[in-house]
MARGU-358527 format. One record per residue: residue in one letter; x, y, z of N, C-alpha, C in turn. Coordinates in pm, whole numbers, plus 32768, in hexadecimal, padded with zeros to 4 digits. Each point is the difference from the previous one (the first is absolute). Layout:
N
node seba A&nxx X&nyy Y&nzz Z&caxx X&cayy Y&cazz Z&cxx X&cyy Y&czz Z
...
END
This chain:
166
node seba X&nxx 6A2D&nyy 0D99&nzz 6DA1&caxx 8042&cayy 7FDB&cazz 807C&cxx 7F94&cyy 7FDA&czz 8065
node seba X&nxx 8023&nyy 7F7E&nzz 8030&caxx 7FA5&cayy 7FD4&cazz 8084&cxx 8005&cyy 803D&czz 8078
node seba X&nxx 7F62&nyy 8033&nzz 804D&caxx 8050&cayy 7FEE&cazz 8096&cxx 7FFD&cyy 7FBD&czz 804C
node seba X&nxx 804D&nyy 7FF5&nzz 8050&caxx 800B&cayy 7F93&cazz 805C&cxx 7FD3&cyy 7FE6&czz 8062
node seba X&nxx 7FBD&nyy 7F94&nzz 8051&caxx 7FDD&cayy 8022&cazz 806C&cxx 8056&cyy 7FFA&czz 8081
node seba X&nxx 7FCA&nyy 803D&nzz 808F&caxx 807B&cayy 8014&cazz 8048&cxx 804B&cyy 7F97&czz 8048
node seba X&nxx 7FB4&nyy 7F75&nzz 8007&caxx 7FFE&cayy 7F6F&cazz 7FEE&cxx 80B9&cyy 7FDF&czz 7F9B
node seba X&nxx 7FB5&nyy 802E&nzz 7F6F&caxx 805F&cayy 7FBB&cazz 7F9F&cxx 808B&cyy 8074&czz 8037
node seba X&nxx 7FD5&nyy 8071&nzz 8005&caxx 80B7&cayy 803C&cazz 805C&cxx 804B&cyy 7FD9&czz 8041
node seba X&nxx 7F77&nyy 7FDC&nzz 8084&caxx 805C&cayy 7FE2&cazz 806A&cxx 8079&cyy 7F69&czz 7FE8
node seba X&nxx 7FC1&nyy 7FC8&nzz 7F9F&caxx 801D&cayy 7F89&cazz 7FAD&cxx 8076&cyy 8022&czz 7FB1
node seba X&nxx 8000&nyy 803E&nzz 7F91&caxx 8070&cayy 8055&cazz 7FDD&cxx 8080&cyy 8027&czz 805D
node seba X&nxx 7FE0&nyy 803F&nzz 807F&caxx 8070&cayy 802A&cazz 8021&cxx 8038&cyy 7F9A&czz 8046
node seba X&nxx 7FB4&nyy 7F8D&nzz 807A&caxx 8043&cayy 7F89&cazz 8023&cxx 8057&cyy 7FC5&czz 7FBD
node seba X&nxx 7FC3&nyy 7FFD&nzz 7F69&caxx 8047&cayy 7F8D&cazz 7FBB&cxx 8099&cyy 804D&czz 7FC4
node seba X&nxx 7FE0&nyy 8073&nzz 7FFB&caxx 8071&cayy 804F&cazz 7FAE&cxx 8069&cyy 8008&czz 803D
node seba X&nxx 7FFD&nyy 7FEC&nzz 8084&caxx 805F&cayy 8009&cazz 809E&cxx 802E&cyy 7F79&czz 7FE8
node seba X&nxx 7F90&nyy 7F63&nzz 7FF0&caxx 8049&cayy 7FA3&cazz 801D&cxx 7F93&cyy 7FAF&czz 7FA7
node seba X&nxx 8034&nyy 8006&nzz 7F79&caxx 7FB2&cayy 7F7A&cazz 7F8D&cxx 7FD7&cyy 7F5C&czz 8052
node seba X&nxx 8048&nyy 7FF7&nzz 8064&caxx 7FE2&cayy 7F67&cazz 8004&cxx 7F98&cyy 7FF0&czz 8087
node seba X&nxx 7FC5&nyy 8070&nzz 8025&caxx 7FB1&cayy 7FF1&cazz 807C&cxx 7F60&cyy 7FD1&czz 7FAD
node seba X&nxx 7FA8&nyy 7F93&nzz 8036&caxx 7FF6&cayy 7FA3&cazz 7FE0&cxx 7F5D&cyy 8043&czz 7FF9
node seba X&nxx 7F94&nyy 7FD1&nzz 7FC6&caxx 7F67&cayy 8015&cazz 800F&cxx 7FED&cyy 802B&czz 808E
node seba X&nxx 8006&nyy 7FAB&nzz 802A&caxx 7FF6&cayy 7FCD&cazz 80BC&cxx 8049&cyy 8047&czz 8072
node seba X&nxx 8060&nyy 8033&nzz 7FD8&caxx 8045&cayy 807C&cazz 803C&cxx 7FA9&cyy 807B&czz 7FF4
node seba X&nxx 8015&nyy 800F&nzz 7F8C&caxx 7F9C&cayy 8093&cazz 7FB4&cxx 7F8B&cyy 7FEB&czz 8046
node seba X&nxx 7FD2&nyy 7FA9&nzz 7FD3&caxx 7F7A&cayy 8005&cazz 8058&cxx 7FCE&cyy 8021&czz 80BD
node seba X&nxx 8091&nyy 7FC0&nzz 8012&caxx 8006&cayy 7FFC&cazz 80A7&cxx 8010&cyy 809A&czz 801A
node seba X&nxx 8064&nyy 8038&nzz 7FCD&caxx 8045&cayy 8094&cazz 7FF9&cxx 7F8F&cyy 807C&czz 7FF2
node seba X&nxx 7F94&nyy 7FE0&nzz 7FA3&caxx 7FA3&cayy 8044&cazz 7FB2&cxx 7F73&cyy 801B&czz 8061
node seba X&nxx 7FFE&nyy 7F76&nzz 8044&caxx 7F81&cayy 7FED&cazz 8018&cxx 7F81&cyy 7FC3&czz 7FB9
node seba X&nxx 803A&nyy 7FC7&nzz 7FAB&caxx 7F8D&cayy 7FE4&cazz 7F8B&cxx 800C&cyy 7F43&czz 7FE6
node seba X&nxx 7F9C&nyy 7FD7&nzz 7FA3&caxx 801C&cayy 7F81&cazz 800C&cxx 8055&cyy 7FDF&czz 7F85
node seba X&nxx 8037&nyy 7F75&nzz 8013&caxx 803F&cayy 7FF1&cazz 7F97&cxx 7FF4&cyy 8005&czz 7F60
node seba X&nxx 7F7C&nyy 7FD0&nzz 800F&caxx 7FB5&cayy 7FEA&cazz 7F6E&cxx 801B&cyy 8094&czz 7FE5
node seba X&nxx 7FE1&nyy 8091&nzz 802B&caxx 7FDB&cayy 8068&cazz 7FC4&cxx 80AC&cyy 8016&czz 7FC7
node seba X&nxx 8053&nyy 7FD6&nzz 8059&caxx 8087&cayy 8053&cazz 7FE0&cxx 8043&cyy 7FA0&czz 7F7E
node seba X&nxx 7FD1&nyy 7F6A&nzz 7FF3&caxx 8026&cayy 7FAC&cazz 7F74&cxx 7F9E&cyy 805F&czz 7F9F
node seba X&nxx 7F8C&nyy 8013&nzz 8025&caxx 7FB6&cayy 803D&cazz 7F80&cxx 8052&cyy 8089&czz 7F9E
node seba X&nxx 8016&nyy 8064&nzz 8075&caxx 8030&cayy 8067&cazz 7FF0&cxx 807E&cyy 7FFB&czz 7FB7
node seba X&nxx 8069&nyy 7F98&nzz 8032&caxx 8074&cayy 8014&cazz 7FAC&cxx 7FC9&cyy 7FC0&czz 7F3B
node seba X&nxx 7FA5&nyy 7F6F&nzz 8031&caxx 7FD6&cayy 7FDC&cazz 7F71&cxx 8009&cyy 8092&czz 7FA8
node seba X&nxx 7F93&nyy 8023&nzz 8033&caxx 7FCE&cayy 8072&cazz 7FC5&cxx 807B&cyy 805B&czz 7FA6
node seba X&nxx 804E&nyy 803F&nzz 805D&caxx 8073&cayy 8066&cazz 8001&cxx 8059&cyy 7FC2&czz 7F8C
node seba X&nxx 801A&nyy 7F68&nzz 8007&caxx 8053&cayy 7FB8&cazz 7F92&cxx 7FC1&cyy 7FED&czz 7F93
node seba X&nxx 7F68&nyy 7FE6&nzz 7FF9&caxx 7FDC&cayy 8027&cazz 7F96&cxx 7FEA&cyy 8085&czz 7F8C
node seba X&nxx 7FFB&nyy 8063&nzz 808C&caxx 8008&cayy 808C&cazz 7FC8&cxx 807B&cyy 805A&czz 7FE3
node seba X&nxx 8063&nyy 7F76&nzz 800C&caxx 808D&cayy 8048&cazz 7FF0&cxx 8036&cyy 807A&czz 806C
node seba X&nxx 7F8E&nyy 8029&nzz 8042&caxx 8034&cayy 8028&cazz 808B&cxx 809F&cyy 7FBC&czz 802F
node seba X&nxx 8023&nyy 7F8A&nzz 8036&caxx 8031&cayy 7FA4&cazz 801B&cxx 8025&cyy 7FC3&czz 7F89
node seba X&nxx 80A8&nyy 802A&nzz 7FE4&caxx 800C&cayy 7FE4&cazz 7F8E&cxx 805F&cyy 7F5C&czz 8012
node seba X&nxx 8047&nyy 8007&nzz 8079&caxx 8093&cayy 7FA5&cazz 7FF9&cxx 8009&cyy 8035&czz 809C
node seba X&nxx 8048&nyy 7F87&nzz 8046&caxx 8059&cayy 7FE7&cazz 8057&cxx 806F&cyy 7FDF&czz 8003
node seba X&nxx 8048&nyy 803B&nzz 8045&caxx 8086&cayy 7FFC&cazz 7FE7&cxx 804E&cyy 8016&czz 8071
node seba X&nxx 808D&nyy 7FC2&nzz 8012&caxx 807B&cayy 7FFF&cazz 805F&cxx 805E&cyy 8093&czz 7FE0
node seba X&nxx 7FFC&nyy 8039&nzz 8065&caxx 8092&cayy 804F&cazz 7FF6&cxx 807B&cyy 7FCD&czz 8048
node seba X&nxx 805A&nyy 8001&nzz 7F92&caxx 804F&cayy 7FB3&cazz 802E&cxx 80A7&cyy 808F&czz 7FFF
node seba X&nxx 8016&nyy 7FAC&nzz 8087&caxx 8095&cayy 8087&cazz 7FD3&cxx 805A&cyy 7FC5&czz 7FE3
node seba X&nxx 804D&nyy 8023&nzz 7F9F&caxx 801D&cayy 7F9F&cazz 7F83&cxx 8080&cyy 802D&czz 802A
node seba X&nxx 8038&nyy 8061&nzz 8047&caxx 8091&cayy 801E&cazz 8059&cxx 8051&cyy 7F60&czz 806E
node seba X&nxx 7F72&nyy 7FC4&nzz 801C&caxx 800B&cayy 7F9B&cazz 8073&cxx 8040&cyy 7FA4&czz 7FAD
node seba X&nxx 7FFB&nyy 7FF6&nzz 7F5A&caxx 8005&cayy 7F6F&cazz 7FB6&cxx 8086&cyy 8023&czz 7FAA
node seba X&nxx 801C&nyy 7F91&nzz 7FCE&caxx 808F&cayy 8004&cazz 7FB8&cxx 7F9E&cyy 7FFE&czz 7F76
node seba X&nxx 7FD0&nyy 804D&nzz 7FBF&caxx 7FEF&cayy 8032&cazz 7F81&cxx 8018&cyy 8071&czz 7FC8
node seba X&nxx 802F&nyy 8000&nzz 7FA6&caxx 8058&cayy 809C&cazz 7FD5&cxx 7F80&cyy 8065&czz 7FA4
node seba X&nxx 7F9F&nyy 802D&nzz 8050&caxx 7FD5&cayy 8039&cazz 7F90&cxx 7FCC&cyy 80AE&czz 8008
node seba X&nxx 800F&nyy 802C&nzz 7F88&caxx 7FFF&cayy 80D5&cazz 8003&cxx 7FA5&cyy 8035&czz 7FE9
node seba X&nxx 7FB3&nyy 8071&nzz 8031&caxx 7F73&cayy 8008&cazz 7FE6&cxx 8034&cyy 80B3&czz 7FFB
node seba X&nxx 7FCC&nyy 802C&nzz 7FA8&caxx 800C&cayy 8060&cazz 7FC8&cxx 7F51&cyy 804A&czz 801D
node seba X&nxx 8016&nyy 80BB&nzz 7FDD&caxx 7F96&cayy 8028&cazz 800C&cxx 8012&cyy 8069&czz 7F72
node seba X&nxx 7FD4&nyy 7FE3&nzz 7FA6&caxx 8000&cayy 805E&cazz 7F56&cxx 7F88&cyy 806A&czz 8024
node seba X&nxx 8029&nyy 8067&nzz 800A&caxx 7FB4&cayy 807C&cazz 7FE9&cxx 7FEA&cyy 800F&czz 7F59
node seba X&nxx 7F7E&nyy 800A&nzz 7FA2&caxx 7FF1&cayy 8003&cazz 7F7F&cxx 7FA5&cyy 804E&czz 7FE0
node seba X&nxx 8038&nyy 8061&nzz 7FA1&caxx 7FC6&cayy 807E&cazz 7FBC&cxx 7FE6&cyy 7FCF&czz 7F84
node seba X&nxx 7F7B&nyy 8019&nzz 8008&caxx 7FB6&cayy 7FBA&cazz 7F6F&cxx 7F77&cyy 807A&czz 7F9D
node seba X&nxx 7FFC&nyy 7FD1&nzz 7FAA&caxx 7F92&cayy 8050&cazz 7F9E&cxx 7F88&cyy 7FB2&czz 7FFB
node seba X&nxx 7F71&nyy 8038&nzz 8047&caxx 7FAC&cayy 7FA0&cazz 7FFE&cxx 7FC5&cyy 7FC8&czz 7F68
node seba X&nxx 7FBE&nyy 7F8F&nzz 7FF8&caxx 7FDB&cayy 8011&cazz 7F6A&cxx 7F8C&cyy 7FED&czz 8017
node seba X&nxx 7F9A&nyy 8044&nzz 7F75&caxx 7FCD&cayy 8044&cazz 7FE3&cxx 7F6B&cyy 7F92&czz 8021
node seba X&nxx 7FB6&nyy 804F&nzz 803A&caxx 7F9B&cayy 7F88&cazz 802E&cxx 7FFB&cyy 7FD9&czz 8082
node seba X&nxx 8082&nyy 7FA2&nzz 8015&caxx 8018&cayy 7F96&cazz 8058&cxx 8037&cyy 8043&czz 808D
node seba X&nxx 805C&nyy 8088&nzz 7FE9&caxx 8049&cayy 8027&cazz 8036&cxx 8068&cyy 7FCF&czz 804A
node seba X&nxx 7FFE&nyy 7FE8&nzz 808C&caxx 8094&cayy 7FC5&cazz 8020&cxx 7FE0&cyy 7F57&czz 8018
node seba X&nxx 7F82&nyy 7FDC&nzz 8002&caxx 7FB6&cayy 7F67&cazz 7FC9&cxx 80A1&cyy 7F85&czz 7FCA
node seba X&nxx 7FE4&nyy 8025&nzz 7F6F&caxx 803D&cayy 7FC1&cazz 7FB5&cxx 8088&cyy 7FE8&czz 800D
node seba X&nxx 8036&nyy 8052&nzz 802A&caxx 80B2&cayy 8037&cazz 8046&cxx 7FFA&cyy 7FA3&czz 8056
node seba X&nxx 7FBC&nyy 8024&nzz 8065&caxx 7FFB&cayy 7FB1&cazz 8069&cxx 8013&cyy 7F77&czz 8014
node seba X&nxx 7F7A&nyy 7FCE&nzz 7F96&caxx 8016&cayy 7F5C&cazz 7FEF&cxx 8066&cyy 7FD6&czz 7FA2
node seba X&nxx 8035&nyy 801F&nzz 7F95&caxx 8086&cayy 7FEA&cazz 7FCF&cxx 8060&cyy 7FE3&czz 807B
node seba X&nxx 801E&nyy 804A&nzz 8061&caxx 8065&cayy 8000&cazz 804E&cxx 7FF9&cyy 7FBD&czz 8071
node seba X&nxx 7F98&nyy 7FF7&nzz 803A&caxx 7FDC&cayy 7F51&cazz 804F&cxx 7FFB&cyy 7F80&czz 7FD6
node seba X&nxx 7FD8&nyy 7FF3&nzz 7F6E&caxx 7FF0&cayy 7F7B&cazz 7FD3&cxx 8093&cyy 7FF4&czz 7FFF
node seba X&nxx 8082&nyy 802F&nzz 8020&caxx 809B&cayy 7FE7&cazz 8008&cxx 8004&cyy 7FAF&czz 8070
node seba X&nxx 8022&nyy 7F80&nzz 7FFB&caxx 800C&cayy 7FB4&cazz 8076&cxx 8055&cyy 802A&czz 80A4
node seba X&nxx 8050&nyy 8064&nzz 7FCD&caxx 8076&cayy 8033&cazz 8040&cxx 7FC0&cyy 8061&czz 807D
node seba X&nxx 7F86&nyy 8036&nzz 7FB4&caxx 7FB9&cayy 8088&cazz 8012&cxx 7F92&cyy 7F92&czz 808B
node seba X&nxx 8012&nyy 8042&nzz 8071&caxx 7FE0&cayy 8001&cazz 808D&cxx 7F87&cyy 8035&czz 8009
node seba X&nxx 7FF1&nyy 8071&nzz 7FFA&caxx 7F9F&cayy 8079&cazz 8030&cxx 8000&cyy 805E&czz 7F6C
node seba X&nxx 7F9C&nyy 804B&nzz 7FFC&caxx 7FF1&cayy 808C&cazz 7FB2&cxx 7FA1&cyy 8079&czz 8056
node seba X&nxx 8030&nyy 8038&nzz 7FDF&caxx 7F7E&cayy 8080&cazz 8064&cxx 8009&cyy 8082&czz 7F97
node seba X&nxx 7F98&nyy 8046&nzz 800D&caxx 8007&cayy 8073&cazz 7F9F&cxx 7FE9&cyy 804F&czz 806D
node seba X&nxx 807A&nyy 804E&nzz 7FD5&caxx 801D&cayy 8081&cazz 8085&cxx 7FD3&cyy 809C&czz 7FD9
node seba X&nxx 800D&nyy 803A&nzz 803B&caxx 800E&cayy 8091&cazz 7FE5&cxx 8076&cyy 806D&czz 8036
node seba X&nxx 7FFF&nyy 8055&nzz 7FC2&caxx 8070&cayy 8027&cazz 8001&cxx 8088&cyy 802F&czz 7F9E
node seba X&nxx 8066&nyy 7FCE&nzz 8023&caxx 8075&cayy 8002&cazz 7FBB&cxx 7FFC&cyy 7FA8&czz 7F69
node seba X&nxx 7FD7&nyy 7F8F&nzz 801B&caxx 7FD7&cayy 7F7F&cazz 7F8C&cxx 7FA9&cyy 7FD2&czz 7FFD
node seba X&nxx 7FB3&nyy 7FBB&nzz 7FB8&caxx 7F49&cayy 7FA4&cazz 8017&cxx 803B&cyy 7F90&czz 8027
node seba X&nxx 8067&nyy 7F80&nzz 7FD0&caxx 7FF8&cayy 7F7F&cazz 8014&cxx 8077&cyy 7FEB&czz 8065
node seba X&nxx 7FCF&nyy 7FBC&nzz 807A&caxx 8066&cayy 7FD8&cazz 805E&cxx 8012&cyy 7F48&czz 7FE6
node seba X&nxx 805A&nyy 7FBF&nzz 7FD4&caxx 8000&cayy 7F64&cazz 7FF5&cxx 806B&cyy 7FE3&czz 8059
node seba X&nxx 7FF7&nyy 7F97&nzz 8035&caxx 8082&cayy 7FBD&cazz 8058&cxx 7FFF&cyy 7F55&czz 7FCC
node seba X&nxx 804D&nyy 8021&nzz 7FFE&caxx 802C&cayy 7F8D&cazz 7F91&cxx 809D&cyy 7F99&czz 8085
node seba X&nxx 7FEA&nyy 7FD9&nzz 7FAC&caxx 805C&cayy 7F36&cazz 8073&cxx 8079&cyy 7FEE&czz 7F71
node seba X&nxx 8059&nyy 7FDB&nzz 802E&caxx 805E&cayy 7FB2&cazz 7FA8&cxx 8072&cyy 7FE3&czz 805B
node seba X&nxx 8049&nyy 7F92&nzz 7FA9&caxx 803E&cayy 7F9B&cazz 8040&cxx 80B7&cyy 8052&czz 8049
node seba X&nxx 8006&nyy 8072&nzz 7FA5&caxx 8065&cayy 8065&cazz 803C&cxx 7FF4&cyy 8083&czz 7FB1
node seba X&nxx 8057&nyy 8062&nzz 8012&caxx 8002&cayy 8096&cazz 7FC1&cxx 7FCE&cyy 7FF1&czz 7F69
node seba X&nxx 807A&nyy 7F8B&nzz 7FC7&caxx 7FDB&cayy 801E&cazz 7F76&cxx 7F91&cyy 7FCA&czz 7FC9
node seba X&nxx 7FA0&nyy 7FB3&nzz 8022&caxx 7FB8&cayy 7FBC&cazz 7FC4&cxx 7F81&cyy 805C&czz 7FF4
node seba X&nxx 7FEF&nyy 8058&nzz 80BB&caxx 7FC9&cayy 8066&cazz 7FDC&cxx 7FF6&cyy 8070&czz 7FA8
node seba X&nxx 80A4&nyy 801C&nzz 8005&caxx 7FFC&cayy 8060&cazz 7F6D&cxx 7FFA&cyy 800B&czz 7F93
node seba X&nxx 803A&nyy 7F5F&nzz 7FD2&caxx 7FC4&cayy 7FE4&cazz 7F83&cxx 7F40&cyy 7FBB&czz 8012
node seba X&nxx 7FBA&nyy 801E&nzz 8022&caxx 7F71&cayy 8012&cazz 8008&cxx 7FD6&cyy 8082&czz 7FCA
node seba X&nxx 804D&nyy 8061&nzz 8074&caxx 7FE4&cayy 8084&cazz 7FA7&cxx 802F&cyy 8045&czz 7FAA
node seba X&nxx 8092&nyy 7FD8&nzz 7FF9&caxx 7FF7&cayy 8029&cazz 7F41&cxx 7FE4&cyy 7FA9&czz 7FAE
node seba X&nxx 7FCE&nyy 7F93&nzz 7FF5&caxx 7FF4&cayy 7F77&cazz 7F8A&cxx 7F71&cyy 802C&czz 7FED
node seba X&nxx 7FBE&nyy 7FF2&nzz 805D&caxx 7F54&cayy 7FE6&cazz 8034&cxx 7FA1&cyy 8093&czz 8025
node seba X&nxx 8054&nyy 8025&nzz 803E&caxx 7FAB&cayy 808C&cazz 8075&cxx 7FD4&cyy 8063&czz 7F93
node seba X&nxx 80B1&nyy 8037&nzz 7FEF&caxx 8011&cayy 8080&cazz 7FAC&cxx 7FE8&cyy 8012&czz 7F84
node seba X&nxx 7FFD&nyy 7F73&nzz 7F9A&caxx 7FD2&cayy 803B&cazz 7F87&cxx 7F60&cyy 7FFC&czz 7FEC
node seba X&nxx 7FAE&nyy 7FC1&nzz 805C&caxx 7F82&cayy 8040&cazz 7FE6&cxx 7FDB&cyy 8053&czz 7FC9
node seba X&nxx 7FE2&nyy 8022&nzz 7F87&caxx 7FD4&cayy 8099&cazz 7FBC&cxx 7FA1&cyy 8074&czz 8080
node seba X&nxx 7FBF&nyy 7FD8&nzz 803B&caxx 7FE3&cayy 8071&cazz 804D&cxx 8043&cyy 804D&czz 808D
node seba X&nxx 8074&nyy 7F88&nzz 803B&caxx 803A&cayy 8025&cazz 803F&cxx 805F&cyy 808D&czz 7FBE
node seba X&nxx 7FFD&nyy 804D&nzz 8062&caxx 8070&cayy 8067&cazz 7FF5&cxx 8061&cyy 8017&czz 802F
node seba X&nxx 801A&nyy 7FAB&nzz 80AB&caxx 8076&cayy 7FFF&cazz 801A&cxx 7FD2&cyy 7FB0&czz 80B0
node seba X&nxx 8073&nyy 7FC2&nzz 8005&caxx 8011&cayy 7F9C&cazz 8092&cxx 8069&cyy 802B&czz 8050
node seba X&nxx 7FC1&nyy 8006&nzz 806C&caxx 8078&cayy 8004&cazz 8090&cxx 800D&cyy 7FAA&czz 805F
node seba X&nxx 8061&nyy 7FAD&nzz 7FFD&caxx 7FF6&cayy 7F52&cazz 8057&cxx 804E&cyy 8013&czz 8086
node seba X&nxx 7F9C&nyy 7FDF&nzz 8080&caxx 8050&cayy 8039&cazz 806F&cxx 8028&cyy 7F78&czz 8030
node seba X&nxx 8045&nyy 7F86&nzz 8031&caxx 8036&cayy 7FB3&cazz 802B&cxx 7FF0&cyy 7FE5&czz 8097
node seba X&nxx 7F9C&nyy 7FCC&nzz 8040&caxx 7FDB&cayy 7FF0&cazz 8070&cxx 808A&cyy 7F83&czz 806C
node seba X&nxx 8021&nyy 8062&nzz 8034&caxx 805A&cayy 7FBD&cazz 804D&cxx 8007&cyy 7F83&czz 806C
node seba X&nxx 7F96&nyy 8029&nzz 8049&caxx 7FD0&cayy 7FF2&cazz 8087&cxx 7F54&cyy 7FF8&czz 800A
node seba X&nxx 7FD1&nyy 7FA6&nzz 8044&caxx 7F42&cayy 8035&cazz 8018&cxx 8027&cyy 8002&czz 808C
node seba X&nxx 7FB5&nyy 804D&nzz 8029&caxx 8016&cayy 801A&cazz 809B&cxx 7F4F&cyy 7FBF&czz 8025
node seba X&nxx 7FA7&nyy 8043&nzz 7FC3&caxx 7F70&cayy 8008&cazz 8027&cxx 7FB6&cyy 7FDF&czz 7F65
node seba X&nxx 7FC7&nyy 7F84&nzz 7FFF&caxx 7F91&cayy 8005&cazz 7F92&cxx 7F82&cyy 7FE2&czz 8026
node seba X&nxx 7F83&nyy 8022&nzz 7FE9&caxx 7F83&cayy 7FFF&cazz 7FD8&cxx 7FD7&cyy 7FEF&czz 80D5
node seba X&nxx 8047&nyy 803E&nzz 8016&caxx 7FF5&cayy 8028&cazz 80B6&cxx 8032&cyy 7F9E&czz 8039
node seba X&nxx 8068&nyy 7FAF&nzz 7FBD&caxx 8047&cayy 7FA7&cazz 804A&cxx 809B&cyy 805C&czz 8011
node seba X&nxx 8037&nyy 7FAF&nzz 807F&caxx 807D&cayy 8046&cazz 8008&cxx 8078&cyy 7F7A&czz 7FE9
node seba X&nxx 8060&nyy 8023&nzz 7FB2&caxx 803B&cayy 7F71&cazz 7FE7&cxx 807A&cyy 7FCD&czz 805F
node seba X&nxx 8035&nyy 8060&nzz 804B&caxx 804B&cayy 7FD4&cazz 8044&cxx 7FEB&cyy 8013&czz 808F
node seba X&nxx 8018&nyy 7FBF&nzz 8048&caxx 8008&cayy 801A&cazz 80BC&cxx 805E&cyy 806D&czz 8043
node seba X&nxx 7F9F&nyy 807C&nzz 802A&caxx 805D&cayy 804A&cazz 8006&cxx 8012&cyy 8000&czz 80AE
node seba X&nxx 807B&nyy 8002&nzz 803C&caxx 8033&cayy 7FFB&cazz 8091&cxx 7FE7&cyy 80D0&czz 8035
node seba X&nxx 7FA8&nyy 7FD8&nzz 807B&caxx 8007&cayy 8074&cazz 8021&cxx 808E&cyy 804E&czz 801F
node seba X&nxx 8023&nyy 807B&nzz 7FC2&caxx 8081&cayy 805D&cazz 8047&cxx 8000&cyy 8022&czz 808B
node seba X&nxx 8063&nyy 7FAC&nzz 8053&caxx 7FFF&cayy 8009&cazz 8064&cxx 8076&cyy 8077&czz 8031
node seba X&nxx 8039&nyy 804C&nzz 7FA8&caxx 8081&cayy 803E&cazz 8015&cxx 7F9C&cyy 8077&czz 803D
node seba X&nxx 8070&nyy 806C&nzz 8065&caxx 7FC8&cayy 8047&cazz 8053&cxx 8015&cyy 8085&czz 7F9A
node seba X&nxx 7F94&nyy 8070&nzz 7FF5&caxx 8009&cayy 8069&cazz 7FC2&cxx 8087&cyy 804B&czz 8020
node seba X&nxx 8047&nyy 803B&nzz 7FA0&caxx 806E&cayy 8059&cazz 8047&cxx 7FEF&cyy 8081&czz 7F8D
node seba X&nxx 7FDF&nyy 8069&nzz 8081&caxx 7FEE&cayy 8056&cazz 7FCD&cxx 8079&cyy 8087&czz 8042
node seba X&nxx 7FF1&nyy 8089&nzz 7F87&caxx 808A&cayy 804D&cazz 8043&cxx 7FC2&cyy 803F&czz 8069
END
């Protein structure tokens, strides 16, 4: 693992707030010149630091129908690899969003996208569940995002109603 310098952070966190703020911003923001803050990201994208940019999009605003599920998965590590191999089996699933190895109750947390209920569920019994090392899945059905990755998705109106108390 690299460390970073406090340069490439402060870089990090600008951009993580807002991907499209520009060399020349960063630089203005930073104090530094431009050349150092193009170098720095080079750098970071080459070191996989900086893997992808990307839009969050709240997908509530759009007429697309789609279900994103969160599979809690209890698995048997194998032998060697431990939860490695599990792991990448179950991402290379196109469906499959995210993976995280948790602790706790289960090791594998996946959230997985499909086009409605069933398509998700047939993922996890067609695909998920017969994995030989899986031992057992719990699929929670995300209703609503209120807040992702410190964004908040909807506009919330301050409560202007007056407290009533007894």
């Amino acid at each position: 693992m690299k460390e970073l310098s406090e340069l490439s952070l402060n870089i990090l966190t600008l951009l993580k707030e807002d991907a499209r703020r520009s060399p020349e911003l960063l630089a203005t923001l930073l104090g530094v010149k431009e050349k150092e803050i193009r170098d720095a990201i080079a750098q970071m994208e080459e070191d996989n630091v900086i893997v992808k940019y990307a839009t969050v999009v709240n997908w509530s605003k759009v007429d697309e129908d789609k279900v994103t599920a969160l599979i809690e998965v209890q698995i048997t590590p194998e032998r060697e690899r431990g939860f490695e191999g599990i792991a990448e089996r179950i991402y290379l699933f196109p469906q499959v969003k995210s993976v995280y190895l948790m602790s706790g109750a289960y090791d594998l947390l996946v959230e997985v996208e499909g086009k409605n209920l069933r398509e998700v569920a047939n993922f996890v019994s067609d695909k998920l569940s017969p994995i030989e090392s899986v031992l057992s899945t719990k699929t929670h059905f995300i209703l609503k995002k209120y807040k992702q990755d410190g964004i908040i998705y909807e506009d919330h109106e301050d409560d202007h109603r007056l407290v009533i108390s007894p």
